[in-house]
VEXLUMDO-885039 format. One record per residue: residue number from 1; residue in one letter; x, y, z of N, C-alpha, C in turn. Coordinates in Angstrom, 2 decimals. Example, Ala and Ser with C-alpha at 12.3 -4.5 7.8 and 13.67 -1.06 7.14 Angstrom:
<pts>
{pt 1,"A",{13.19,-5.69,7.80},{12.30,-4.50,7.80},{13.20,-3.30,7.80}},
{pt 2,"S",{12.85,-2.25,7.08},{13.67,-1.06,7.14},{12.90,0.03,7.87}},
</pts>
This chain:
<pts>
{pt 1,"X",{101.01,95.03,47.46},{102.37,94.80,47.91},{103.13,94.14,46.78}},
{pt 2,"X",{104.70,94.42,46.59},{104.99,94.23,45.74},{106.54,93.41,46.17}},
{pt 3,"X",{107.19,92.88,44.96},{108.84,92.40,45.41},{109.28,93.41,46.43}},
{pt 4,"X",{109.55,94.64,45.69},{110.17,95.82,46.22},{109.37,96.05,47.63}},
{pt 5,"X",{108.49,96.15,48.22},{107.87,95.97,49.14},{108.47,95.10,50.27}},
{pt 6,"X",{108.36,93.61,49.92},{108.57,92.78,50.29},{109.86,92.58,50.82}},
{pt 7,"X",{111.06,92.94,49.89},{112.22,93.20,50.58},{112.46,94.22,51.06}},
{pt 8,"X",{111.84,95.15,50.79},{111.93,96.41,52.06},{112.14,96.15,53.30}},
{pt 9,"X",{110.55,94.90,53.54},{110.63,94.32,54.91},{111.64,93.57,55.23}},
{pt 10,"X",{112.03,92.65,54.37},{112.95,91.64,54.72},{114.39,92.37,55.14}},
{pt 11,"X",{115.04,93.38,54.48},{115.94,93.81,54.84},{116.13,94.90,55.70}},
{pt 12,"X",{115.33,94.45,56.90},{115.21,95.12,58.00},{115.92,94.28,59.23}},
{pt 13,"X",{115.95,92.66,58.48},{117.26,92.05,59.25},{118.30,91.17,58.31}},
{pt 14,"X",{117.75,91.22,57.20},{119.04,90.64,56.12},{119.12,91.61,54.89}},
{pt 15,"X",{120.04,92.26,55.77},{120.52,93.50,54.29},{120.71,93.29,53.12}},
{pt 16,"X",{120.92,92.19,52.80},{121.45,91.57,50.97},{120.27,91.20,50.81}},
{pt 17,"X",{118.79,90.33,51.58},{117.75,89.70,50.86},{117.22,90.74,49.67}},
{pt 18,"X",{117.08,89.79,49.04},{115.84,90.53,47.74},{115.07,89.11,47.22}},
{pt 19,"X",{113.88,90.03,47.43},{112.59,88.74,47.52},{112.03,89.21,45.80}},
{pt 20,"X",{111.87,88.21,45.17},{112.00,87.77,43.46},{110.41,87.07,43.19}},
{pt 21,"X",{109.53,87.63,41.92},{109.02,86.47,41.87},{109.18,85.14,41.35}},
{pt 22,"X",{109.04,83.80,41.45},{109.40,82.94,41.25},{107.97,81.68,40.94}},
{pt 23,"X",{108.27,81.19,39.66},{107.44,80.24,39.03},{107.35,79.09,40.11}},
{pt 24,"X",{106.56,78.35,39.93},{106.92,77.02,40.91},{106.87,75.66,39.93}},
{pt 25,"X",{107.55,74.98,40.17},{107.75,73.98,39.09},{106.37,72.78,39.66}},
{pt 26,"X",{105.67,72.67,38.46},{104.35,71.91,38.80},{103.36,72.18,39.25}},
{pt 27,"X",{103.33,73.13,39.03},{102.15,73.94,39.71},{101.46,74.81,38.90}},
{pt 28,"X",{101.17,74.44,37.81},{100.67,75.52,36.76},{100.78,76.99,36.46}},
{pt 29,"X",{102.05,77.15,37.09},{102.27,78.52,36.82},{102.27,79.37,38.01}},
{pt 30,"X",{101.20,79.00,39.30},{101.52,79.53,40.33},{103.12,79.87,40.83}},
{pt 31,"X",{102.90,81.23,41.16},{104.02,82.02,41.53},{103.79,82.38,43.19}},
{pt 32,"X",{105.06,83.07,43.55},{105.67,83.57,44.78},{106.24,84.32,45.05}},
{pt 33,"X",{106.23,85.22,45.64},{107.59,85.81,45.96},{108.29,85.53,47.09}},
{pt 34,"X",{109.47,85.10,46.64},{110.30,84.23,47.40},{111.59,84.98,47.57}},
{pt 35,"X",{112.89,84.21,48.90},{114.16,84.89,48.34},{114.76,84.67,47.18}},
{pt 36,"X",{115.68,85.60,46.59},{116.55,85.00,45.53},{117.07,83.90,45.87}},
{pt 37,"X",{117.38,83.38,44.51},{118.08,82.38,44.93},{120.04,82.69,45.04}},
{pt 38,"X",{119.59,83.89,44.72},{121.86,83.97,45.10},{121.71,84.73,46.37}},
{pt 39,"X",{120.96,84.19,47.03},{121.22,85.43,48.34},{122.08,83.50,49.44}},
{pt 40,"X",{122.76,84.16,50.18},{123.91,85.24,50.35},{124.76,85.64,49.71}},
{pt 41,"X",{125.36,87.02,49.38},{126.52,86.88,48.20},{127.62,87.18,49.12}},
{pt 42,"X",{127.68,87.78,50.54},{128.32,87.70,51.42},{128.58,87.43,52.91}},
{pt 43,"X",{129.25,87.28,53.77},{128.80,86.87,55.29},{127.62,87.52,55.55}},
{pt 44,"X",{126.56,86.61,56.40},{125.68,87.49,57.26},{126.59,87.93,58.40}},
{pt 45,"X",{125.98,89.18,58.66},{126.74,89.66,60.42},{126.03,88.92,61.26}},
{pt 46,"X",{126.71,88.84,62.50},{126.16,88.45,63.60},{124.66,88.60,64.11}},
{pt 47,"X",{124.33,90.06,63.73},{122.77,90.24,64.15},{122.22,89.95,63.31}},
{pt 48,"X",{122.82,89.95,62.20},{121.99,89.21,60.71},{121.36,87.32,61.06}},
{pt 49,"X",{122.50,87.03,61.22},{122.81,85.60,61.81},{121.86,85.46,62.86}},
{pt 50,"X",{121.90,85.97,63.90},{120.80,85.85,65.23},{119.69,85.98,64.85}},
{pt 51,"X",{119.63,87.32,63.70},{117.51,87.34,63.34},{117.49,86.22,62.62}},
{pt 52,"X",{118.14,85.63,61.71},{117.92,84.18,60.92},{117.45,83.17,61.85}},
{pt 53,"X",{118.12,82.82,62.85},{117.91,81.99,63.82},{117.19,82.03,64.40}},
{pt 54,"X",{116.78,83.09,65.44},{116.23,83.54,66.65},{114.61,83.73,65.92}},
{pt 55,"X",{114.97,84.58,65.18},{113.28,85.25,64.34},{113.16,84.63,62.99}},
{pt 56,"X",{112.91,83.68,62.78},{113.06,83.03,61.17},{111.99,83.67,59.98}},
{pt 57,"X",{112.08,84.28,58.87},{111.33,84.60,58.21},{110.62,83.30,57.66}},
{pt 58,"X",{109.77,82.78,58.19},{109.76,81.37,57.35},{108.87,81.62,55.88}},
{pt 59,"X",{108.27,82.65,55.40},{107.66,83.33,54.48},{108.63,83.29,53.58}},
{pt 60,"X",{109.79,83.66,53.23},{110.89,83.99,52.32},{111.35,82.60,51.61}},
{pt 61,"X",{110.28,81.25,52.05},{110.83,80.10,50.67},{109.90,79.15,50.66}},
{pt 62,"X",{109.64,78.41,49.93},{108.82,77.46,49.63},{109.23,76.13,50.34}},
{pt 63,"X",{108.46,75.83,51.16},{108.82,74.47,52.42},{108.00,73.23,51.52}},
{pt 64,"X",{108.61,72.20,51.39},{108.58,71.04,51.19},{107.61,70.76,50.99}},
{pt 65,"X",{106.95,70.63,51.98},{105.29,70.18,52.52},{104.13,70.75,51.85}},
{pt 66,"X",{104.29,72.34,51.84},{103.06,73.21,51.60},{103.29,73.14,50.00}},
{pt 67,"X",{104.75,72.67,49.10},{104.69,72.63,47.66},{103.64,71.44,47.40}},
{pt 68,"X",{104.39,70.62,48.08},{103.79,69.10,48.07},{102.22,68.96,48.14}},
{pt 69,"X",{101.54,69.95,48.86},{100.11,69.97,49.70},{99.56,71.03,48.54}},
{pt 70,"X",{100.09,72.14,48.04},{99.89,72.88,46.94},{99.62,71.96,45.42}},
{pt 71,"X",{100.34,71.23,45.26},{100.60,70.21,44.26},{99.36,69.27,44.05}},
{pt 72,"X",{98.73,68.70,45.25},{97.81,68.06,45.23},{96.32,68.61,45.06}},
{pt 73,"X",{96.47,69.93,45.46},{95.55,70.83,45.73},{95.12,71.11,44.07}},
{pt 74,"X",{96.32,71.50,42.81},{95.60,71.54,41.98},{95.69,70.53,41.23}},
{pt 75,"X",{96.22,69.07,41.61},{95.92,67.97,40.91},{94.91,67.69,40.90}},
{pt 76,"X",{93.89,67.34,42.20},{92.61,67.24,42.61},{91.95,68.53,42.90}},
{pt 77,"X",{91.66,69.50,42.17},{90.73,70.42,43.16},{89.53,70.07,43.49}},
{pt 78,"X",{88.57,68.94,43.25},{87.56,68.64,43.97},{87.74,68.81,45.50}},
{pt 79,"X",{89.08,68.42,45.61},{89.33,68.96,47.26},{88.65,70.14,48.11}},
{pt 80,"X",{88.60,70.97,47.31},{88.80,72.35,47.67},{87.38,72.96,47.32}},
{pt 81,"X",{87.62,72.68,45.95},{86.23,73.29,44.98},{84.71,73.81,45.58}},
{pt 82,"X",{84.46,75.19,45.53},{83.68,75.21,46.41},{83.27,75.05,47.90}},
{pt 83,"X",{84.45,75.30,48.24},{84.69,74.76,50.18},{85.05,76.16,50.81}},
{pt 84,"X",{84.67,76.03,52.03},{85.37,77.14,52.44},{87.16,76.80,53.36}},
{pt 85,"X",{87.59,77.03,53.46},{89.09,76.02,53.62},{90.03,77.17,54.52}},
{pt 86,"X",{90.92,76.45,55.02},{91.64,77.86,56.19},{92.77,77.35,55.95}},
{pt 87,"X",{93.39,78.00,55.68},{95.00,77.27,55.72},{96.10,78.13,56.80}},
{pt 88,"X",{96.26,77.08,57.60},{96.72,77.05,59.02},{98.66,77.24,58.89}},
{pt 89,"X",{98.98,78.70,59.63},{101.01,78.37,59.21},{100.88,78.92,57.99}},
{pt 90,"X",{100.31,79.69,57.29},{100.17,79.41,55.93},{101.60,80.29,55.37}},
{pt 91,"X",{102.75,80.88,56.32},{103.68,81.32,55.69},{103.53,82.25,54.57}},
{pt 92,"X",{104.22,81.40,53.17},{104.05,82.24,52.36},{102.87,82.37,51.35}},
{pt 93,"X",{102.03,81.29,51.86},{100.55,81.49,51.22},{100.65,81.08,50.25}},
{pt 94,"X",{101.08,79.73,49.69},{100.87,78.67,48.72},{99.89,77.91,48.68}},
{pt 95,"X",{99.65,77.07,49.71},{98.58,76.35,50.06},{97.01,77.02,49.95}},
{pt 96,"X",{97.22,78.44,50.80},{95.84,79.21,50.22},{96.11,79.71,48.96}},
{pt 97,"X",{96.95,80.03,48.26},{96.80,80.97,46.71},{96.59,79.32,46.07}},
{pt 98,"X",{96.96,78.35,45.67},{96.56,76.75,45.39},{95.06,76.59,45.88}},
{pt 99,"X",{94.54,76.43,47.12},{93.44,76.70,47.04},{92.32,77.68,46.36}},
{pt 100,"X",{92.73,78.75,46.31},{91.98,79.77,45.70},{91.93,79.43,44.29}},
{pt 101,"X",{93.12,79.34,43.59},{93.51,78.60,42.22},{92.30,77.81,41.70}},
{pt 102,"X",{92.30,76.82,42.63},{91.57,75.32,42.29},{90.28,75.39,42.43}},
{pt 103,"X",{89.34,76.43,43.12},{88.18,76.94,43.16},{87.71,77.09,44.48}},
{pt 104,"X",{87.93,77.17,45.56},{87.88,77.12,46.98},{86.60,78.50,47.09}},
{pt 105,"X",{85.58,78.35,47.55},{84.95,79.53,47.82},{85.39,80.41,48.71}},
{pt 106,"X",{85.99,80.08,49.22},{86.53,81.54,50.48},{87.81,80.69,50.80}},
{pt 107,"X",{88.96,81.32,50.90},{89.92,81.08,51.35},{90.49,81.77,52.53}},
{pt 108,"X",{91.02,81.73,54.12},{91.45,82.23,54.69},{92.91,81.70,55.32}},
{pt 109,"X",{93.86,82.55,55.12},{95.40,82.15,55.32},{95.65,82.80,56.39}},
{pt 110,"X",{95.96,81.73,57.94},{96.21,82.15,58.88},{97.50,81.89,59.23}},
{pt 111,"X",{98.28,82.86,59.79},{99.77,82.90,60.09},{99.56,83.94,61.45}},
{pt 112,"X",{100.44,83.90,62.41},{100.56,84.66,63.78},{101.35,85.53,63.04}},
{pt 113,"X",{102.52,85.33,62.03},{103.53,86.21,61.59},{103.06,87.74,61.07}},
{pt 114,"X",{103.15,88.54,61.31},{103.13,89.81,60.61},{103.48,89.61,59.13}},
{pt 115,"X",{104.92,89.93,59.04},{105.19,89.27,57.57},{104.62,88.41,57.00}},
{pt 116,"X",{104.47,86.96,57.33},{103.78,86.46,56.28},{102.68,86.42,56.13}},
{pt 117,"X",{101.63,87.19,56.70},{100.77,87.74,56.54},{100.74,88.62,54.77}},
{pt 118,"X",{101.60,90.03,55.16},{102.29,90.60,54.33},{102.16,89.67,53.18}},
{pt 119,"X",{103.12,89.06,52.94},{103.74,87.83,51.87},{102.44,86.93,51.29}},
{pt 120,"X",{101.59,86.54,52.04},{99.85,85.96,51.78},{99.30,86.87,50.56}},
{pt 121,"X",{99.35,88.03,51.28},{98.83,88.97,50.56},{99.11,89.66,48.95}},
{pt 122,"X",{100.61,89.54,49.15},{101.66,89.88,48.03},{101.32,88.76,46.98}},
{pt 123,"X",{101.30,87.37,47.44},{101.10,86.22,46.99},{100.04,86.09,46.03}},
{pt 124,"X",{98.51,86.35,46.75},{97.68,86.21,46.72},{97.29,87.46,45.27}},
{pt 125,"X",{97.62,88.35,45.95},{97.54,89.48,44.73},{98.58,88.90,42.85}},
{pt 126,"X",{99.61,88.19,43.25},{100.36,88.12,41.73},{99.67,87.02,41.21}},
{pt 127,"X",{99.01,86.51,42.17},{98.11,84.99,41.32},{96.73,85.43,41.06}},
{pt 128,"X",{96.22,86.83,41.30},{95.37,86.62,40.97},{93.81,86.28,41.65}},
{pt 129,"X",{93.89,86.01,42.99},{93.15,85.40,43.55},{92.44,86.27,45.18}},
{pt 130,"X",{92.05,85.71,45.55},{91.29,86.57,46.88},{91.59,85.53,47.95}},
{pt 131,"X",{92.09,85.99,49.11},{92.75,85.24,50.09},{92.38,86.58,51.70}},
{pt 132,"X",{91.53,86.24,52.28},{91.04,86.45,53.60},{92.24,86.28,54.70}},
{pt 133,"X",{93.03,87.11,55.27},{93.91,86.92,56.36},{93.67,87.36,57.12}},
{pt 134,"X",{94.00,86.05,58.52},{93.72,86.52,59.70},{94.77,85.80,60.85}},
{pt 135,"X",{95.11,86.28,61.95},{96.51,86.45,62.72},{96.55,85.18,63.86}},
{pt 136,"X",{94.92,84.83,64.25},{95.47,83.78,65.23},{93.76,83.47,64.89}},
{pt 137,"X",{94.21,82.25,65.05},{93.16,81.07,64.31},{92.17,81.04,65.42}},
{pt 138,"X",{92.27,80.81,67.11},{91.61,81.03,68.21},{90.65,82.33,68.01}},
{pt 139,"X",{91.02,83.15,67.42},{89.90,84.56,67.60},{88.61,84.17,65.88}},
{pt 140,"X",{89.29,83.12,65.37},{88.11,83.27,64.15},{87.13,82.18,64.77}},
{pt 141,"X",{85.88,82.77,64.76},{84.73,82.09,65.01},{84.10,80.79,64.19}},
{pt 142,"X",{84.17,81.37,63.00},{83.22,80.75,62.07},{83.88,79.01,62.00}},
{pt 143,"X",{83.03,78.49,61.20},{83.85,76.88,61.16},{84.07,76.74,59.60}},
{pt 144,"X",{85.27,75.59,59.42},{85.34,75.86,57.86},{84.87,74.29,57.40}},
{pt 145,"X",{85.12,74.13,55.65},{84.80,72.59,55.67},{86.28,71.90,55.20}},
{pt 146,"X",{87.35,72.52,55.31},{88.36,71.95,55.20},{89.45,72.78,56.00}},
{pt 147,"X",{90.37,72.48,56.64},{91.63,72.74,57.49},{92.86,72.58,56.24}},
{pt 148,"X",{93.75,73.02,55.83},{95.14,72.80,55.41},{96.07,73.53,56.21}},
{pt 149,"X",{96.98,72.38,56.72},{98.16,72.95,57.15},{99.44,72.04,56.86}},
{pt 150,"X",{100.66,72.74,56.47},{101.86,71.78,55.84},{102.97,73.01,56.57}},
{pt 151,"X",{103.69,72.21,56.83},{104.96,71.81,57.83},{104.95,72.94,58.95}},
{pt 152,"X",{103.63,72.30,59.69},{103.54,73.48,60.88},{103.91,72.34,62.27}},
{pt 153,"X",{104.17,70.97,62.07},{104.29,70.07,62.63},{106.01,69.91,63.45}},
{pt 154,"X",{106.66,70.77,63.07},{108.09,70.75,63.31},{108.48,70.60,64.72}},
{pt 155,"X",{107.39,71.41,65.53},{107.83,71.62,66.99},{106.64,70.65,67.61}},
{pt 156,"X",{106.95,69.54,68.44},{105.72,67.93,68.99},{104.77,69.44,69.67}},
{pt 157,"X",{105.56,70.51,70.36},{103.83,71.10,70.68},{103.09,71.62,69.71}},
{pt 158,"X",{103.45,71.97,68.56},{102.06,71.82,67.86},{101.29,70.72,67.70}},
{pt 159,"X",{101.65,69.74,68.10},{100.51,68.34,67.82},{99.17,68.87,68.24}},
{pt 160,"X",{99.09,69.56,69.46},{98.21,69.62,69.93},{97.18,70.67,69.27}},
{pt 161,"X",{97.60,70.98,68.23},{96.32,71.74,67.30},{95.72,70.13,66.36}},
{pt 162,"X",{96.12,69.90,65.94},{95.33,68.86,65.41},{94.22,68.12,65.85}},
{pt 163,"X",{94.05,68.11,67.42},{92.58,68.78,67.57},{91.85,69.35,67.56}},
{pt 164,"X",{92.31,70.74,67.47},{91.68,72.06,67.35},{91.16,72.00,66.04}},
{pt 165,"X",{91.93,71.52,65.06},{91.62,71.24,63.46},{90.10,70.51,63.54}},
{pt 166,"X",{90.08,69.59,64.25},{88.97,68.59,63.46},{87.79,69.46,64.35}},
{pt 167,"X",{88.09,70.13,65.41},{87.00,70.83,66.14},{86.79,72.11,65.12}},
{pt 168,"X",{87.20,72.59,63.93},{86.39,73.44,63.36},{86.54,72.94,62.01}},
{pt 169,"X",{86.94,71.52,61.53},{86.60,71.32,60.43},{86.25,69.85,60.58}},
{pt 170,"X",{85.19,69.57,59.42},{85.06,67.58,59.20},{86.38,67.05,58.66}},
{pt 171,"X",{86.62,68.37,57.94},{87.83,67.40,57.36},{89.48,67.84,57.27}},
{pt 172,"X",{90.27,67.65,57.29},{91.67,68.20,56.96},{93.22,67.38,57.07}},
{pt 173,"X",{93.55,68.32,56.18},{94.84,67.97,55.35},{96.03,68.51,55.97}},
{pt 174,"X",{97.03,67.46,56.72},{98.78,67.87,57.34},{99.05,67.36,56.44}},
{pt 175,"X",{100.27,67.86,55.79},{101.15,67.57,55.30},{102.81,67.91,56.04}},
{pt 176,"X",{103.74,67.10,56.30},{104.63,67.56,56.90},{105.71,66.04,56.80}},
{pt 177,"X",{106.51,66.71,56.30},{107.89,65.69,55.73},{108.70,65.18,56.70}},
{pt 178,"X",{108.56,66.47,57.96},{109.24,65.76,59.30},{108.99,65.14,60.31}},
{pt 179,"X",{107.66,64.94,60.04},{107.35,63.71,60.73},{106.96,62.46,60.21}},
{pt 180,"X",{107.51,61.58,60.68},{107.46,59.98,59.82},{105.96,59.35,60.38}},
{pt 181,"X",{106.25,59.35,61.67},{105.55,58.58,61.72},{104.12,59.10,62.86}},
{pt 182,"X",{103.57,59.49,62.77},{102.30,60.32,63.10},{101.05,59.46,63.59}},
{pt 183,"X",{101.21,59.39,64.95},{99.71,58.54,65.38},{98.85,58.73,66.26}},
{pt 184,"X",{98.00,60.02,65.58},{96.89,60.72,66.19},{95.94,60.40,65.38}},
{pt 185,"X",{94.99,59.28,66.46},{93.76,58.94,65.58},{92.87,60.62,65.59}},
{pt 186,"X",{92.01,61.03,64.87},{91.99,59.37,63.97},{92.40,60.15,62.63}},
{pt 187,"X",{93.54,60.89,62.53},{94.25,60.95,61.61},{94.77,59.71,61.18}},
{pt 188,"X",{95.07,59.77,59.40},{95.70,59.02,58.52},{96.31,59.50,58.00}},
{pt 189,"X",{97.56,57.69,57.19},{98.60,58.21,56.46},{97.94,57.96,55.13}},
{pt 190,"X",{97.75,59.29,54.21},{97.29,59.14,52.67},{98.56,59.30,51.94}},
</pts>
């Protein structure tokens, strides 16, 4: 899968997107394909406007959290190194292509999204790396030794995976900017 690919899909509800690859600053070079950055150059229409809202591509940009959680990933890859690791929301597949990067033995990037599924893949392929996708985290059996997930925390009902997390991993990593203040033992603030 390719840019051209990629906005194929995308402009199936935003006619102007064109998805670019894009360097990431601090990150050794890891790339994305992301939206441009001059998109919009004119009004969205109304149904344009409603799929933005209603259906969010959340694949089409780099969220706060998962740069941030990416960032650490190849500051420290002992994190990762040799682990098998799932990265949960994984959107546009930073957090797993960062994992894979840093030495992760198996990486799997789970998203419900179709697209960013897609976009994982696209991702995963310009870096270089091997990235396992799969659609809903409930149907994978196996257990991993690390969980990553960054800014899947937005809506309080996801809290309730963060049990599900420690029930198939010892260990794992939220990252998420919108929530301050977080107090689910026996999660910590690192």
């Amino acid at each position: 899968m390719t840019a051209d690919a990629l906005t194929a899909d995308i402009r199936q509800t935003l006619s102007q997107a064109r998805i670019v690859p894009q360097t990431l600053p601090d990150c050794g070079g890891l790339q994305l394909y992301l939206l441009a950055a001059d998109f919009p150059q004119d009004a969205l229409s109304p149904t344009e406007m409603h799929a933005a809202l209603h259906e969010p591509a959340y694949w089409i940009f780099c969220w706060a959290s998962g740069l941030a959680l990416a960032r650490k990933i190849l500051r420290e890859p002992d994190l990762v190194r040799g682990r098998k690791v799932l990265d949960f929301g994984a959107g546009s597949g930073v957090v797993a292509c960062a994992a894979a990067l840093a030495g992760a033995r198996e990486v799997v990037a789970c998203d419900i999204d179709r697209a960013s599924l897609l976009a994982c893949r696209a991702n995963a392929g310009l870096n270089g790396v091997t990235v396992r996708l799969a659609d809903d985290f409930f149907a994978l059996t196996e257990d991993f030794d690390l969980v990553l997930a960054a800014d899947v925390l937005y809506d309080k009902a996801n809290h309730g995976f963060l049990d599900d997390f420690l029930a198939r991993a010892p260990e794992v990593l939220v990252a998420d900017s919108r929530v301050k203040n977080l107090q689910v033992p026996p999660y910590e603030l690192v």
